[in-house]
C-alpha positions in Angstrom: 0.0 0.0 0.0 1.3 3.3 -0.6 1.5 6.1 1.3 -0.3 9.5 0.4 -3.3 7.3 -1.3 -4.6 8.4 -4.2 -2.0 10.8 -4.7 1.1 9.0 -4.8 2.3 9.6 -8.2 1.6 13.7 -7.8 3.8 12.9 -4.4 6.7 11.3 -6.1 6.7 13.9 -9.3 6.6 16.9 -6.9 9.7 15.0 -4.3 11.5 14.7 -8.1 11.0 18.4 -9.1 12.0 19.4 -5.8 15.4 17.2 -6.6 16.0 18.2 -9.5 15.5 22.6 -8.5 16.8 23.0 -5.1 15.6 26.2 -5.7 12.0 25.9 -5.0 10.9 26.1 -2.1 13.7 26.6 0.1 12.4 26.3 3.3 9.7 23.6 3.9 7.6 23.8 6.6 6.2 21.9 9.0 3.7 22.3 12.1 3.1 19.8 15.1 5.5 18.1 12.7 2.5 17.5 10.1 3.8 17.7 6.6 1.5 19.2 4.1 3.4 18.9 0.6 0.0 18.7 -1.6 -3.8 17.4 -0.6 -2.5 17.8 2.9 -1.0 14.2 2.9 0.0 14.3 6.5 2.6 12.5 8.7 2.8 12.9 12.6 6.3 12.1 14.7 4.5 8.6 15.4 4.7 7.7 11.7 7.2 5.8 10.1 8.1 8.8 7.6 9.4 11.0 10.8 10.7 8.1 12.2 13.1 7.0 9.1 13.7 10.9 9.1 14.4 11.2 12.4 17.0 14.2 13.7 19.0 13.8 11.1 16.9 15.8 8.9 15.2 17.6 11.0 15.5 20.9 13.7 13.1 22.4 15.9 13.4 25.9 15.3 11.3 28.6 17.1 7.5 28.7 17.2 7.6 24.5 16.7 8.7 25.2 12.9 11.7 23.2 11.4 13.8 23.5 8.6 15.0 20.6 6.4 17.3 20.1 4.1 15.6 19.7 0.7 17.6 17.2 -1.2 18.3 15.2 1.5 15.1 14.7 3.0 13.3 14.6 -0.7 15.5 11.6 -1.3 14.4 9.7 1.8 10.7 11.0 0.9 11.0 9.3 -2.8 12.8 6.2 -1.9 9.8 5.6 1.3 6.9 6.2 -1.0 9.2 3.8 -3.9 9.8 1.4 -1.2 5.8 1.8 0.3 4.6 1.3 -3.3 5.8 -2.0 -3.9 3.6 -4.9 -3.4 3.2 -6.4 0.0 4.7 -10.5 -1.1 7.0 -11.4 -3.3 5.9 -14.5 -6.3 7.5 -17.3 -4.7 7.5 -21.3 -5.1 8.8 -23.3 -1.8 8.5 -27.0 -1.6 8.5 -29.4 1.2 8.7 -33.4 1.5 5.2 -35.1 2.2 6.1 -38.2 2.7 6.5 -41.4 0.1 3.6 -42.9 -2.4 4.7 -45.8 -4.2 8.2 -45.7 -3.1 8.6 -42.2 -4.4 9.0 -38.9 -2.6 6.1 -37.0 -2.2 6.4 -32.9 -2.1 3.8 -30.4 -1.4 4.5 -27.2 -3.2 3.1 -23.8 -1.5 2.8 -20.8 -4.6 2.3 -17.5 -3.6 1.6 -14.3 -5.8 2.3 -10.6 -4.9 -1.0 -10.2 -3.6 -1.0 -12.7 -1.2 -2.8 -15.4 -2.7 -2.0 -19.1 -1.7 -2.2 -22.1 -3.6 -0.5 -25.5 -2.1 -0.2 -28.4 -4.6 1.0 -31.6 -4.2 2.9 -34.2 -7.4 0.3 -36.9 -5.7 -2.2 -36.6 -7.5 -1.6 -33.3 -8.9 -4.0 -32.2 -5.7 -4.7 -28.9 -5.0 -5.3 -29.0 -1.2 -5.4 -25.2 0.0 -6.6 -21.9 -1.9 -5.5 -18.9 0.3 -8.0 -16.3 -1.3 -9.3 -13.1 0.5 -12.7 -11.9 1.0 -14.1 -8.0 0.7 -12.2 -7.3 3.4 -8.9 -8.8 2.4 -9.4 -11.6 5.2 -7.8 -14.6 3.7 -9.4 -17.8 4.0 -8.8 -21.5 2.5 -11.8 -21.6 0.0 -11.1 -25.6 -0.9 -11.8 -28.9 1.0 -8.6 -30.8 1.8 -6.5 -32.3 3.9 -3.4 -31.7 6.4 -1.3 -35.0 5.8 -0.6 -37.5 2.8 -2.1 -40.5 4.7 -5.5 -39.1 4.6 -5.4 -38.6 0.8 -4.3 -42.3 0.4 -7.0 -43.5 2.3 -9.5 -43.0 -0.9 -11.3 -39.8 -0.4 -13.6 -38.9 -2.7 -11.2 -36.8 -5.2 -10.4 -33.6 -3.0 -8.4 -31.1 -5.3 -7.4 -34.3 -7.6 -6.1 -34.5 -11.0 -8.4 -37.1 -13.0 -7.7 -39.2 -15.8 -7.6 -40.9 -17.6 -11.0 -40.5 -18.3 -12.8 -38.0 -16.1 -16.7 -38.9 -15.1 -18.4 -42.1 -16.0 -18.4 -45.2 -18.4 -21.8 -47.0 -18.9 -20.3 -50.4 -17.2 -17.0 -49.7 -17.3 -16.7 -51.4 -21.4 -16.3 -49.1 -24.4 -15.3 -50.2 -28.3 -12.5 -48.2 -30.0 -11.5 -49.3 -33.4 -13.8 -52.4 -33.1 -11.4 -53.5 -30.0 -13.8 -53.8 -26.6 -11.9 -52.6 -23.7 -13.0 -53.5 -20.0 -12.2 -50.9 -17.0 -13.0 -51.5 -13.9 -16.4 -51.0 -12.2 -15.8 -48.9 -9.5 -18.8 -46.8 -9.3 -21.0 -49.8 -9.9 -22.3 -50.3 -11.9 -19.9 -47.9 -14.0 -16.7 -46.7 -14.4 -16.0 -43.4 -12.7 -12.6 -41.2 -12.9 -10.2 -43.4 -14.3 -10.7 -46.2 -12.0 -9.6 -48.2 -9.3 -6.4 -46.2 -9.1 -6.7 -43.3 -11.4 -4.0 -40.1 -11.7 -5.5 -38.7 -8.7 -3.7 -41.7 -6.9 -0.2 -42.0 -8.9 2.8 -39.4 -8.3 3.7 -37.3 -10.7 6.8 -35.6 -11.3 7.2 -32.0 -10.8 9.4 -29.4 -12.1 8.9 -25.6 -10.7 8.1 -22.8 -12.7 8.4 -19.2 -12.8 7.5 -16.2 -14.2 7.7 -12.3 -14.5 3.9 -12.4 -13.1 3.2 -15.9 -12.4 4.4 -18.8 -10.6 3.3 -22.9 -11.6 4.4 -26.0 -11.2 4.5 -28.7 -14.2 3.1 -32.3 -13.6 4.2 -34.9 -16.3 3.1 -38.5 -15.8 3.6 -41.7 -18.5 0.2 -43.8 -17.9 1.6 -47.5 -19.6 -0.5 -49.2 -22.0 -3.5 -51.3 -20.3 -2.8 -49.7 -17.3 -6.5 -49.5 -15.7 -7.6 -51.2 -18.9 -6.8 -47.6 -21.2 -5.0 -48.8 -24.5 -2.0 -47.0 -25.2 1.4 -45.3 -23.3 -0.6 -41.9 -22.6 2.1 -39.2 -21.9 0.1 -36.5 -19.8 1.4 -32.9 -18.8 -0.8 -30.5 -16.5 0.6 -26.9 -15.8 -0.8 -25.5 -12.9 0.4 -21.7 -13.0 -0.7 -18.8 -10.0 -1.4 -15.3 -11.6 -0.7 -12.2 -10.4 -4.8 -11.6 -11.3 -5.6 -14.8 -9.0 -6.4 -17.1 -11.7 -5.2 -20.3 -11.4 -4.8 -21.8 -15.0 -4.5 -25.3 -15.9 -3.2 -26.7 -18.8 -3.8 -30.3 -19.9 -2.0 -32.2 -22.6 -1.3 -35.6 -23.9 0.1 -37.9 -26.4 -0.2 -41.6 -27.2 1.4 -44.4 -29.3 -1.9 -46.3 -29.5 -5.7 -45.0 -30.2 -7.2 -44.5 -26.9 -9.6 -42.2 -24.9 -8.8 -39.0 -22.6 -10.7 -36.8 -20.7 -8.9 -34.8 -18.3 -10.4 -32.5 -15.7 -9.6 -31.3 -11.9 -11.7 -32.3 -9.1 -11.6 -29.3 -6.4 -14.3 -29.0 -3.6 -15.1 -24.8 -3.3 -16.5 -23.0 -0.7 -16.7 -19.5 -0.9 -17.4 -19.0 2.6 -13.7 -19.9 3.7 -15.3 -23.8 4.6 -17.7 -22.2 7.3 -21.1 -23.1 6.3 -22.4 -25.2 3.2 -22.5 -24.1 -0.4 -26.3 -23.7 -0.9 -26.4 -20.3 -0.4 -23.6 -19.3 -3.2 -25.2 -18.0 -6.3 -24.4 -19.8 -9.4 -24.4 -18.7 -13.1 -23.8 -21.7 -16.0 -23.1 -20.1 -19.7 -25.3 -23.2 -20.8 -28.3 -24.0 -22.2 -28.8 -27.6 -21.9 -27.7 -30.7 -20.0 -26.9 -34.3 -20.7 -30.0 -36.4 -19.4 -28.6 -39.2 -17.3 -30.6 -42.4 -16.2 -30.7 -43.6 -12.5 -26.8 -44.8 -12.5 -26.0 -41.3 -13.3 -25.1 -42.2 -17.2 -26.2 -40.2 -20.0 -29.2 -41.7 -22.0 -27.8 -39.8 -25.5 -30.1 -37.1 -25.1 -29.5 -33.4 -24.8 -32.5 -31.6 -22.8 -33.3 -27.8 -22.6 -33.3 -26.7 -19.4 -35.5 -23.6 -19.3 -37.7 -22.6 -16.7 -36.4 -26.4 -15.0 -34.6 -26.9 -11.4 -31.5 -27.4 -13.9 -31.7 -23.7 -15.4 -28.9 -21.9 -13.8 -28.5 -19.5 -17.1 -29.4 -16.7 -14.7 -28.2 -16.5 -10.9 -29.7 -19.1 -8.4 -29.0 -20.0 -5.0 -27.5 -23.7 -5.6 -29.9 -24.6 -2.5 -33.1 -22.9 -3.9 -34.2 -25.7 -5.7 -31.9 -28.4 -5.1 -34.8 -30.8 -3.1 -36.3 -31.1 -6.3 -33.4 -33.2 -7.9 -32.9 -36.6 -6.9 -29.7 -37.1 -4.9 -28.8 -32.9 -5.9 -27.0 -32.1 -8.3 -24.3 -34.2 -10.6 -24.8 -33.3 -13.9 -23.5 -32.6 -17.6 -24.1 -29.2 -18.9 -23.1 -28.5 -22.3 -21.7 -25.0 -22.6 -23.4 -22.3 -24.7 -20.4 -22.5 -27.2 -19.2 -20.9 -30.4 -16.1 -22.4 -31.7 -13.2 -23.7 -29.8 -11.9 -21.3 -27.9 -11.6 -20.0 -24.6 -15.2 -19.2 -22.9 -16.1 -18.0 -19.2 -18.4 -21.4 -18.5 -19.5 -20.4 -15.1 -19.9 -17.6 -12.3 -19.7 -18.6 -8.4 -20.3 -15.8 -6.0 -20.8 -15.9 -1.9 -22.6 -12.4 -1.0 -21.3 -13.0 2.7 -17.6 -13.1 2.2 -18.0 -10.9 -1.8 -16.1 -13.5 -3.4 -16.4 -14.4 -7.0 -15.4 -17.5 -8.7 -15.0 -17.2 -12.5 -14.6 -20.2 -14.8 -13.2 -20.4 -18.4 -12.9 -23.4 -20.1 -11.8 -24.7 -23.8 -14.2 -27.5 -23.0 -17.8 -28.4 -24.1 -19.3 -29.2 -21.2 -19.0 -29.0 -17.1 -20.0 -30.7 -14.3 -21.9 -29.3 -11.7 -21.5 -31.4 -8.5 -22.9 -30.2 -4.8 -20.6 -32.5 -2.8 -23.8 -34.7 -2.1 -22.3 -37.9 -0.9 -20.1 -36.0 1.7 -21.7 -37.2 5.1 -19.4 -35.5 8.0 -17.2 -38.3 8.3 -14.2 -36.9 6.6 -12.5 -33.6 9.1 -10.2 -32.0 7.2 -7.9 -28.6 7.5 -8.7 -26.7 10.4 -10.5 -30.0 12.2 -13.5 -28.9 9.8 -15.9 -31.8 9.3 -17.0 -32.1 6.1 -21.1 -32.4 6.0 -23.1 -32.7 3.2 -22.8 -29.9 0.4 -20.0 -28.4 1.9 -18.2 -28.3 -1.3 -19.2 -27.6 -5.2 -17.5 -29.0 -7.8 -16.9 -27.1 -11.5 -15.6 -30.4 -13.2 -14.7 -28.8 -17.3 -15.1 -31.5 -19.6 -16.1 -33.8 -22.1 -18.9 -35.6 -21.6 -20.0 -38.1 -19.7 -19.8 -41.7 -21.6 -18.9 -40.0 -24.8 -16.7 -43.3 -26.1 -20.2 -44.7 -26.4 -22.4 -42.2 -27.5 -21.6 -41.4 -31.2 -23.7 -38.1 -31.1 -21.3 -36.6 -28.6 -18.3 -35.1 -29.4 -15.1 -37.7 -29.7 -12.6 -38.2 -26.5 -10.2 -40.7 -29.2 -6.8 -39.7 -29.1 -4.5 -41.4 -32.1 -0.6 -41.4 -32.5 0.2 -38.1 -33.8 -2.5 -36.3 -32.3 -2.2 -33.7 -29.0 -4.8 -33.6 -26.7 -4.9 -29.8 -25.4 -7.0 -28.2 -23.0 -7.2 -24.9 -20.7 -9.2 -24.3 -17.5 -9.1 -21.2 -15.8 -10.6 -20.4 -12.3 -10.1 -16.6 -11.4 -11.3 -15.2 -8.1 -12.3 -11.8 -7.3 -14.7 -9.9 -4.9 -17.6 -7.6 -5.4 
């Protein structure tokens, strides 16, 4: 924060003039040591200004006036309000062990930008398990759900901050047919596949390799997935880029490669809550850029066709309260929706907004669809950071990605990945306040 707010620029041109002409105002001064160089931007002898000062640069004189000496003391004035002006942190990336996975260390990187935001990521995984983001007030609060240790993560909770893949969401009973091939995954959502199965890339380590930036700080993840592993065809080489702005987005790029046809569908598996974990989620006010979902049938699978959801409990294309309606949906909400899109670019796919604490959640995606989850299988069995049980809807998940069961649904758009090809995506979630 600078001093002299708003007028700190006019402050440090006028200290530079003064510099730069000695002869202007010669003597400067002051009363009940309060200086009053322009918009009466004043500094009593208990402020640090008089204190870095100090006696040096200043004499009492008679009638409580003091004379300075102008070059001198402008100098100290322009390198206090340089000094004041910068920003409060400093981007940084630390890293610290977390223990061992599969006989390999395990780290949990902390990445801070200049205004203060906090996001810790561990290589198991790729979990996010804290967001340090500040309210209206500038009260920072962890707005995820996680945990403190490794152990708990291994114990198979459902997919806190996780990476998934290799295919995010479910398969009709865990079979699909690529290039007249049928392939069998495991049923571990019975009676469907869900996130990659039994041990997906939220459960393997990754390795990590820090990044930084003029304005930005990430981390990037790089795993090789072996062919058949989980039942997926094909050596899947998958890199995710996690990277901190000095906006507070946290962007996440996805890519991947393969030496055999196969399926991918990458996405990240964070629990939000505006609040800073304090109360449940159906009061934040949620905003989808879509028009439609993909109707699912009593296992949660997609039945191939795409409803309108206008004027239903799904319609979310203006703000709602995610609680306002949710009694009316069977189990709450875990559903599909495809994105209003128009081409393939980058589109804002969802707003998330807590009126208590003023902050904002923003998504953007390169995706054609997202999942909007209400965290309703939590039960208050799982405590995590802060000795914060976790009761039902105490987190909302933002999943960006391809549908649900596309590898068997030839109407929805193709998840097949062939030698040659890149699979590329971006997510963005960028938090603000109002």
């Amino acid at each position: 924060m600078c001093i002299c707010l708003p007028n700190s620029q006019k402050f440090i041109y006028l200290i530079i003039k003064i510099i730069v002409n000695p002869t202007i105002n010669k003597k400067l001064k002051f009363h009940n040591f309060k200086f009053n160089i322009m918009n009466r931007a004043c500094f009593t002898q208990n402020t640090s200004l008089y204190r870095v000062l100090g006696a040096s640069c200043i004499r009492p004189i008679k009638n409580n006036f003091v004379r300075m000496n102008i070059k001198i003391s402008a100098l100290l004035l322009l390198a206090l309000v340089l000094c004041s002006c910068q920003p409060r942190h400093k981007l940084s990336i630390s890293k610290q062990s977390w223990g061992q996975a599969d006989g390999k260390e395990v780290s949990l990187y902390t990445l801070t930008n200049a205004n203060g935001m906090v996001v810790k990521i561990s290589n198991f995984g790729g979990t996010i398990t804290t967001i340090m983001a500040p309210d209206r007030n500038g009260k920072f609060e962890d707005i995820v759900l996680g945990f403190d240790s490794l152990k708990q993560y291994q114990k198979g909770v459902p997919y806190f901050g996780a990476l998934i893949g290799r295919y995010g969401n479910r398969i009709a009973k865990g079979k699909f047919t690529l290039d007249n091939v049928e392939y069998t995954l495991a049923t571990n959502n019975a009676p469907n596949h869900l996130h990659g199965g039994i041990k997906g890339f939220d459960k393997v380590v990754w390795d990590a390799t820090e990044l930084s930036g003029t304005d930005s700080v990430g981390l990037v993840l790089t795993y090789l997935s072996k062919d058949m592993e989980e039942g997926y065809p094909g050596n899947l080489t998958s890199k995710v880029t996690y990277v901190l702005t000095n906006n507070n987005e946290i962007k996440i790029y996805y890519e991947a490669e393969t030496d055999k046809p196969t399926i991918v569908n990458l996405t990240h598996h964070s629990y939000f809550n505006l609040t800073g974990c304090k109360e449940s989620i159906l009061d934040h006010e949620l905003t989808l850029y879509a028009d439609s979902i993909t109707q699912v049938d009593s296992t949660l699978i997609p039945t191939g066709v795409i409803a309108t959801i206008a004027g239903t409990d799904f319609d979310f294309t203006t703000p709602h309260k995610i609680g306002e309606r949710i009694a009316n949906v069977r189990r709450g909400y875990d559903h599909n929706f495809k994105l209003r899109r128009q081409g393939n670019g980058l589109m804002l796919a969802s707003d998330l907004y807590d009126a208590t604490s003023g902050r904002l959640m923003q998504t953007y995606t390169t995706e054609p669809g997202i999942q909007l989850y209400s965290g309703n299988f939590l039960d208050g069995s799982l405590t995590g950071i802060g000795g914060i049980a976790y009761q039902k809807h105490y987190g909302v998940c933002l999943e960006t990605q391809n549908y649900p069961d596309s590898p068997n649904k030839p109407n929805f758009p193709s998840v097949v990945l062939r030698p040659g090809e890149k699979y590329t995506q971006l997510t963005i979630y960028k938090f603000s306040v109002k």
